[in-house]
C-alpha positions as CSV (number, residue, x, y, z in Angstrom):
1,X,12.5,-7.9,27.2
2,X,10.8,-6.6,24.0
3,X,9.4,-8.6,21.3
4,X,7.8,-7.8,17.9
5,X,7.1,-9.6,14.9
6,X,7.7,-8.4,11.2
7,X,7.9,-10.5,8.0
8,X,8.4,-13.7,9.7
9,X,10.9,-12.8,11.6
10,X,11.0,-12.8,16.3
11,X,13.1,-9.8,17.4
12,X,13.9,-9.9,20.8
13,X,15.9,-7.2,22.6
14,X,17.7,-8.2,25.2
15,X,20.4,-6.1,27.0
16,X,20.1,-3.7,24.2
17,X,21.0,-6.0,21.6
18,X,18.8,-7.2,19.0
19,X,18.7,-10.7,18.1
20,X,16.8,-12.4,15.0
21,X,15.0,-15.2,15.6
22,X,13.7,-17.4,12.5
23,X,10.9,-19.8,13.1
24,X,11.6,-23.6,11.9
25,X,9.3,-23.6,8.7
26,X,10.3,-19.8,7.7
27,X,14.3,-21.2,7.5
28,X,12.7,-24.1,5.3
29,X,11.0,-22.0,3.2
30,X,13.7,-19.4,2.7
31,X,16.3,-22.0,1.0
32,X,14.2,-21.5,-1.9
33,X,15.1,-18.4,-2.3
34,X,18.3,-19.4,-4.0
35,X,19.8,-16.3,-6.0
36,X,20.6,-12.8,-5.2
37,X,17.8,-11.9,-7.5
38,X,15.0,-12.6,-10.0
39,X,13.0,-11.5,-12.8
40,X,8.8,-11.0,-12.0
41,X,8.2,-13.9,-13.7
42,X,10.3,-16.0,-11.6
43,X,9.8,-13.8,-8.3
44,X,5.5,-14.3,-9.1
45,X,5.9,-18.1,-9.1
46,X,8.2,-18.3,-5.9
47,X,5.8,-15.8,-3.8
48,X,3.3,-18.8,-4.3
49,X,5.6,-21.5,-2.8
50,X,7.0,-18.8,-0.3
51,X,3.8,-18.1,2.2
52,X,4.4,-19.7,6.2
53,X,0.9,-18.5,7.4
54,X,-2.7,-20.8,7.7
55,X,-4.2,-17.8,5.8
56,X,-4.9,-16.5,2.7
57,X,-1.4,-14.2,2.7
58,X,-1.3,-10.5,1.3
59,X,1.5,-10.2,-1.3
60,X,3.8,-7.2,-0.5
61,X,5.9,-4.9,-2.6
62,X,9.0,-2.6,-1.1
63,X,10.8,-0.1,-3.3
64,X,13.9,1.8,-2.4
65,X,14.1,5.1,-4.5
66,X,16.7,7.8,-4.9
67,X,14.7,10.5,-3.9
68,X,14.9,13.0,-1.1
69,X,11.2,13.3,0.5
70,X,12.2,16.0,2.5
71,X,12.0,18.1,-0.7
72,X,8.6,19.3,-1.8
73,X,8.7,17.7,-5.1
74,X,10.4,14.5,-4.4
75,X,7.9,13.7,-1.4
76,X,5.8,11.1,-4.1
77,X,2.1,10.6,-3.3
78,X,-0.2,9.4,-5.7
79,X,-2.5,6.4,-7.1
80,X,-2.3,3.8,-9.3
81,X,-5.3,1.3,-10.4
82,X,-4.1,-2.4,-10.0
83,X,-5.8,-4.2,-12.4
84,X,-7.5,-7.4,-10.1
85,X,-7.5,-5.5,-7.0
86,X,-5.8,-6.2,-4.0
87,X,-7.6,-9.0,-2.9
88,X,-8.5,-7.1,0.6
89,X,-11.8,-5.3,1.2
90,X,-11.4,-1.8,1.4
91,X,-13.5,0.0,3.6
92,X,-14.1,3.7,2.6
93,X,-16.3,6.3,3.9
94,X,-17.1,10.0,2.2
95,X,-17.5,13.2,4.0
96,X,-20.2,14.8,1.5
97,X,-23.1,17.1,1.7
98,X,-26.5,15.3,2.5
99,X,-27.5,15.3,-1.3
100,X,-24.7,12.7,-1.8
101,X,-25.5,10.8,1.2
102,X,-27.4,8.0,-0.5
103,X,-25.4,8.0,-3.9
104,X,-22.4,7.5,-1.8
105,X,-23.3,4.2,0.7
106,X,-25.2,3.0,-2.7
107,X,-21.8,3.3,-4.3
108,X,-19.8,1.2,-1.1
109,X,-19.3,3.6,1.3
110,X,-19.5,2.4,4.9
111,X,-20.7,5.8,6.1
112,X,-21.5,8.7,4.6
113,X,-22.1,12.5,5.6
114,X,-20.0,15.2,7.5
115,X,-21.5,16.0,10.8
116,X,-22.6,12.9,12.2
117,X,-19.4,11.1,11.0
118,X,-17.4,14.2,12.4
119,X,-19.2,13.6,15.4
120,X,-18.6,9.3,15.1
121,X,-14.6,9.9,14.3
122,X,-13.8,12.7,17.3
123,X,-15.9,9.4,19.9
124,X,-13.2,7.6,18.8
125,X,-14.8,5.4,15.4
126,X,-12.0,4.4,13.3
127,X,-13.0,1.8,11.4
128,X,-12.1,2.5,7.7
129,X,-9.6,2.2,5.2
130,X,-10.0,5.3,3.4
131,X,-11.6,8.6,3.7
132,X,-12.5,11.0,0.9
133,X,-14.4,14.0,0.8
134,X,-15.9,16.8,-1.8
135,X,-13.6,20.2,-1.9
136,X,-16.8,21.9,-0.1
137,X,-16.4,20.2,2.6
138,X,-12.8,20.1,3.6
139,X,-13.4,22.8,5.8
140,X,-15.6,21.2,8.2
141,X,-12.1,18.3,9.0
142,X,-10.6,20.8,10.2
143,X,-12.1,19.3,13.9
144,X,-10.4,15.6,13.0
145,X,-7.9,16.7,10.6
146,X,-5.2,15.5,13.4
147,X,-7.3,12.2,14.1
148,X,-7.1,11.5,10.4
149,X,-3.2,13.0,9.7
150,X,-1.9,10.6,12.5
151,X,-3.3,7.3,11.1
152,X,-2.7,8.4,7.3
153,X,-6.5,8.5,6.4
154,X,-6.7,12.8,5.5
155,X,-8.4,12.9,2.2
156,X,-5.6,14.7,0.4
157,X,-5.6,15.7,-3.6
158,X,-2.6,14.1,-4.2
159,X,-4.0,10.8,-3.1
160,X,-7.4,11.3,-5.6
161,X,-9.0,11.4,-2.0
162,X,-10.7,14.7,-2.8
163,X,-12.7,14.6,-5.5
164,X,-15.7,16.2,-7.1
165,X,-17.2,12.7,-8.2
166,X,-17.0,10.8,-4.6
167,X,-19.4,7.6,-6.6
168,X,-17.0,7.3,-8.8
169,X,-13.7,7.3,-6.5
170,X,-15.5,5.3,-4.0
171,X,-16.1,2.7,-7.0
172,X,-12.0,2.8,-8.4
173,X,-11.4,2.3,-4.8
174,X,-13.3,-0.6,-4.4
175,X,-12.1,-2.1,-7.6
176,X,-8.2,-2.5,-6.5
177,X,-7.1,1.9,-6.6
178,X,-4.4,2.2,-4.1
179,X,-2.3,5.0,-2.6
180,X,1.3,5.2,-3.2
181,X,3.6,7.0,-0.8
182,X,6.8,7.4,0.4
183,X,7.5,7.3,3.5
184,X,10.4,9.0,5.4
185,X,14.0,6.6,4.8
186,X,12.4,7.0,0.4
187,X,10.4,3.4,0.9
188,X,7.2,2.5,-0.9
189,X,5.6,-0.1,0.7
190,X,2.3,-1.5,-1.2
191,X,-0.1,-4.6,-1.0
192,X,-0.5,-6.2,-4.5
193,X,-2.4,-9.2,-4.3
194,X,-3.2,-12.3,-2.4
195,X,-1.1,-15.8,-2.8
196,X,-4.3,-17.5,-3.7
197,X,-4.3,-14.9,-6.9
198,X,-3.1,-16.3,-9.8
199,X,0.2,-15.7,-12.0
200,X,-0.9,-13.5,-14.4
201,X,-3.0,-11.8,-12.1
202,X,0.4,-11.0,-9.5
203,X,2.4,-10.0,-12.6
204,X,-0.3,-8.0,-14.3
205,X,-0.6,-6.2,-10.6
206,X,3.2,-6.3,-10.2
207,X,3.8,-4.5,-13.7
208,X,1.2,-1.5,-12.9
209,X,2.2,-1.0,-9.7
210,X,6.3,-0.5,-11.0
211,X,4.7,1.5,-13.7
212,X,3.1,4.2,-12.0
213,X,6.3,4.4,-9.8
214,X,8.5,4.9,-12.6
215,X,5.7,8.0,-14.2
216,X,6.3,9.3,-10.6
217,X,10.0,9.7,-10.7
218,X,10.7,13.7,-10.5
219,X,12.3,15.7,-12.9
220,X,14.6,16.8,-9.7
221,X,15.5,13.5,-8.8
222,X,18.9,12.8,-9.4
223,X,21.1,9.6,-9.8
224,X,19.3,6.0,-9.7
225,X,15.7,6.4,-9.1
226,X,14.4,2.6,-8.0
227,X,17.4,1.3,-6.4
228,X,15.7,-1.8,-4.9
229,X,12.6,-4.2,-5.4
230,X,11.6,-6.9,-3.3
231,X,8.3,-8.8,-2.8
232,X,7.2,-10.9,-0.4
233,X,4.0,-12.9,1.2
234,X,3.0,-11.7,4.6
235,X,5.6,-13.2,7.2
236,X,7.6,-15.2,4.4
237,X,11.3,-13.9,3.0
238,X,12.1,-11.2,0.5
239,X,12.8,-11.6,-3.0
240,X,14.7,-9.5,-4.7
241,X,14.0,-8.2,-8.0
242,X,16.6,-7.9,-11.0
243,X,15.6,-4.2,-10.9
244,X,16.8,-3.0,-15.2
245,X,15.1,-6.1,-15.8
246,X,11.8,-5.1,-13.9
247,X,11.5,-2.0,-15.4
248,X,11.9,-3.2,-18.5
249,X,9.5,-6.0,-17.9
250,X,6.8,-3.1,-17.0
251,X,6.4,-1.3,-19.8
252,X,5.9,-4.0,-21.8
């Protein structure tokens, strides 16, 4: 029998069927989640009454868009600032030449360098959030590059991860800049706060975080573009957004 765990849900697969199984206080807390869908405002104050875990919960967002990543152009990567942060420490290193070393780990970086943490990485070191790197020194990943691409962490340009100014990136990094991507099936999937954030600070996050997706949308891409929002707390149920209503809401 297989068994995994995913938004406070048990799947057990049995005789090649797959059965749901909800735990007692996640079916309590999902009766609150009463309509088909919400506005942020309403959405924001649920996610607080909506967490099952002991711990400080990470608040998730999930969009749906009408894009085809397959296609060059539709295959969105890029960043967006959240204005309080994520609420998770981010730990980022910097492949940079030695004259950047200091500026770099002075800046936040964990580690800093290219040969030595080349050397770190290929032993098997893994233990960082984000990478970034100078253009000079792209080169020299060539040795890790498959390391890096398996677990997502290649500094890319699209992702701001390869940048001339690495104090600087390592510093928006640190202050709540995070990676949007889709993924394969045209998801985003992106941490936007913590349930012990306030309000404002989940709907200020919320708002930039639908924003940015909607400046991504390509000129190729036809038909709806966000066909679906939901949020929800680590291991608690989904909330669907009132999607015209969302966007709207984010400009504002």
């Amino acid at each position: 029998m297989w068994e995994s765990r995913s938004a406070g849900r048990h799947y057990h697969l049995t005789n090649s069927k797959m059965k749901k199984v909800h735990g007692k206080k996640y079916m309590e807390i999902k009766k609150l989640v009463d309509k088909e869908t919400y506005t942020i405002d309403e959405a924001v104050a649920l996610l607080k009454k909506t967490s099952v875990t002991k711990f400080d919960s990470s608040v998730e967002a999930h969009l749906s868009l009408g894009v085809d990543p397959k296609q060059a152009d539709q295959n969105i990567r890029s960043t967006v600032n959240l204005p309080h942060g994520t609420g998770k420490e981010t730990r980022v290193i910097a492949f940079v030449g030695d004259d950047k070393i200091k500026a770099c780990k002075a800046a936040g970086a964990v580690d800093a360098g290219t040969d030595d943490l080349i050397e770190k990485i290929v032993g098997g070191w893994l233990e960082f959030d984000v990478a970034i790197a100078t253009p000079d020194q792209m080169k020299a990943l060539g040795k890790i590059a498959k390391n890096l691409g398996q677990k997502g962490l290649m500094p890319n340009p699209k992702s701001g991860t390869v940048t001339l100014d690495p104090e600087k990136t390592i510093g928006e990094i640190k202050k709540g800049k995070i990676e949007v991507r889709v993924d394969k099936f045209a998801n985003l999937h992106n941490i936007f706060g913590k349930v012990s954030f306030s309000e404002d600070q989940l709907r200020d996050n919320l708002k930039a975080l639908i924003k940015a997706v909607m400046d991504l949308k390509p000129a190729s891409a036809k038909g709806t573009y966000i066909k679906n929002i939901t949020v929800a707390t680590t291991m608690g149920p989904g909330i669907r957004l009132e999607v015209n209503t969302a966007l709207v809401d984010a400009k504002k």
